[in-house]
C-alpha positions in Angstrom: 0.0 0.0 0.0 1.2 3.6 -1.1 0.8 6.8 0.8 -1.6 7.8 -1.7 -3.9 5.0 -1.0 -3.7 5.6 3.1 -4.7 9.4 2.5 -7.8 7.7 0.4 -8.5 5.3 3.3 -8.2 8.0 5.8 -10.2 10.9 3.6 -13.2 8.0 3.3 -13.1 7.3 6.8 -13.6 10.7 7.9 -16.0 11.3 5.4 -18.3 8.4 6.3 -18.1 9.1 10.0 -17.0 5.6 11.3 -16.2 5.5 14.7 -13.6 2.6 13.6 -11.8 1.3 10.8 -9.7 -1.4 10.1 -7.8 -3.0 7.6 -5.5 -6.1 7.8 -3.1 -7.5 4.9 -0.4 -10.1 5.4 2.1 -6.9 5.4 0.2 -4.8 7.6 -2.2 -3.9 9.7 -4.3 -0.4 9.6 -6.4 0.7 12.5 -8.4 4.0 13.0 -10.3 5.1 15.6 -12.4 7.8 16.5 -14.4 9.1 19.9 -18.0 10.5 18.8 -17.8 14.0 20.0 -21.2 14.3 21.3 -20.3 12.5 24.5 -18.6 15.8 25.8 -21.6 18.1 24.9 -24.0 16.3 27.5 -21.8 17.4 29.7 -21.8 21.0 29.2 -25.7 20.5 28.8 -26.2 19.1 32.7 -24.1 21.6 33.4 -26.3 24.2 32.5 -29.5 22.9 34.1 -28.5 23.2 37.8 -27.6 26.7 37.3 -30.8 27.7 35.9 -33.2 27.6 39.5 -32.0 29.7 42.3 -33.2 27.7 45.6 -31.5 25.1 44.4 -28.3 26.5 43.7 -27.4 26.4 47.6 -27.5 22.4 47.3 -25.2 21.7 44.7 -23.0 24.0 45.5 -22.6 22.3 49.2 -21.9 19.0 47.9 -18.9 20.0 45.2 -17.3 21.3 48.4 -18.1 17.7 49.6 -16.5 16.3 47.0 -13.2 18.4 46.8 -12.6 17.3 50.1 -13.1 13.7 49.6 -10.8 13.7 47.1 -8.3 16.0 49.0 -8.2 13.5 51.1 -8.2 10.3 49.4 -4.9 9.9 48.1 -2.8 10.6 51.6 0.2 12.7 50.8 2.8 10.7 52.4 2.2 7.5 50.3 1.8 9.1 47.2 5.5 10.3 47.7 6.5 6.8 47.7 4.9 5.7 44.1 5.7 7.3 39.9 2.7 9.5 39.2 2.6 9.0 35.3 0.6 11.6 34.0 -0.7 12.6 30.6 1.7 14.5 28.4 -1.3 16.0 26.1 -4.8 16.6 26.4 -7.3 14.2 25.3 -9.5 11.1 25.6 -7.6 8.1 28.0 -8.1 4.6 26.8 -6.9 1.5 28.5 -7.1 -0.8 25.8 -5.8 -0.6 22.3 -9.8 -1.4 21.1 -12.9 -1.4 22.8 -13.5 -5.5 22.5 -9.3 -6.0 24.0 -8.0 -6.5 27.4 -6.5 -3.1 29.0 -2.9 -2.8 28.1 -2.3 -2.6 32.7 -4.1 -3.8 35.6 -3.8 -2.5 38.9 -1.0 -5.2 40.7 0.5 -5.7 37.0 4.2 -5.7 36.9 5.5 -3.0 34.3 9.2 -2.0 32.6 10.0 1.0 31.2 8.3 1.1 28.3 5.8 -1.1 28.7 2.4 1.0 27.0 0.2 1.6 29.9 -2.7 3.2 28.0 -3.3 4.9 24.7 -4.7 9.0 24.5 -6.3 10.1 21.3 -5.6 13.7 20.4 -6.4 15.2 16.9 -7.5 11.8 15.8 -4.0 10.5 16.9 -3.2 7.3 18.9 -0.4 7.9 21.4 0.9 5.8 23.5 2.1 6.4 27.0 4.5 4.0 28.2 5.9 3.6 32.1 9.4 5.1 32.8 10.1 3.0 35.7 10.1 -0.4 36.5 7.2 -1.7 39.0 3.5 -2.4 40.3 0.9 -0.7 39.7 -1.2 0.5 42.3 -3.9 2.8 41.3 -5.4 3.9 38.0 -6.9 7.2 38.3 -8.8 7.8 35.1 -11.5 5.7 33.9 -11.7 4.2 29.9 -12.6 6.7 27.5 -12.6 9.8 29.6 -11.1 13.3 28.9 -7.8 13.9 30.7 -5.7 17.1 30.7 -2.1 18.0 30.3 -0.1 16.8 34.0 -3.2 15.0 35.0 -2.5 11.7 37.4 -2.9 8.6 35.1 -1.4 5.8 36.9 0.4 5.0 40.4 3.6 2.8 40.1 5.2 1.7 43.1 8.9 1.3 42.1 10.9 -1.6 42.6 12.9 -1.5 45.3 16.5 -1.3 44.5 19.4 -3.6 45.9 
């Protein structure tokens, strides 16, 4: 396959609006995939509603104060200095499998090298890979599949191995 017939594939694809494509020859393998952007505007819409009646505004405000706090609180400072906070190097939509029907790339308690691809964030239409730079277990997974993340937001916890 030439570069002129991947530009086809990938002009088609975007013009049909598939969520995913692939393509499989003994020489290769193409995959493209796509989130729906529509699951971000519901988001913005909810946000909207509770905003619109006054008496109520004094409730919800009292329980995102709840919230902050609980999750102040929930990773205690003193062990998070003992794991690798991986965090995402771009914005865009986490994924912890390379497709939606695969096993995640990571569990939490799975052993990891540096290197090892921990999870895959679409930006632009682009799959990149983020891959551990140390060597041990992880602990904690802080983002759930196919959510947005931010630039320096926690992805993983990995508790290094100890060294001899």
């Amino acid at each position: 396959m030439n570069i002129k017939e991947l530009k086809e594939i990938i002009r088609l694809v975007a013009e049909k609006e598939f969520a995913e494509f692939e393509l499989e020859q003994p020489d290769f393998k193409l995959r493209i995939r796509r989130t729906l952007p529509p699951a971000i505007h519901p988001v913005e819409s909810h946000s909207a509603h509770p905003m619109s009646p006054p008496p109520v505004g004094e409730s919800p405000s009292a329980p995102p104060q709840a919230l902050v706090t609980a999750v102040e609180a929930a990773p205690p400072v003193e062990d998070e200095k003992q794991y690798h906070i991986v965090t995402a190097p771009l914005v865009g939509t986490f994924y912890r499998a390379p497709s939606p029907t695969a096993s995640p790339f990571v569990e939490i308690g799975d052993h990891v090298e540096p290197g090892t691809v921990l999870c895959i964030i679409e930006a632009m239409k682009l799959m990149n890979e983020i891959t551990a730079d140390v060597a041990g277990e992880v602990v904690k997974i802080y983002v759930e599949n196919g959510q947005p993340v931010e630039y320096g937001q926690p992805l993983f916890a990995i508790k290094p191995n100890a060294r001899a």
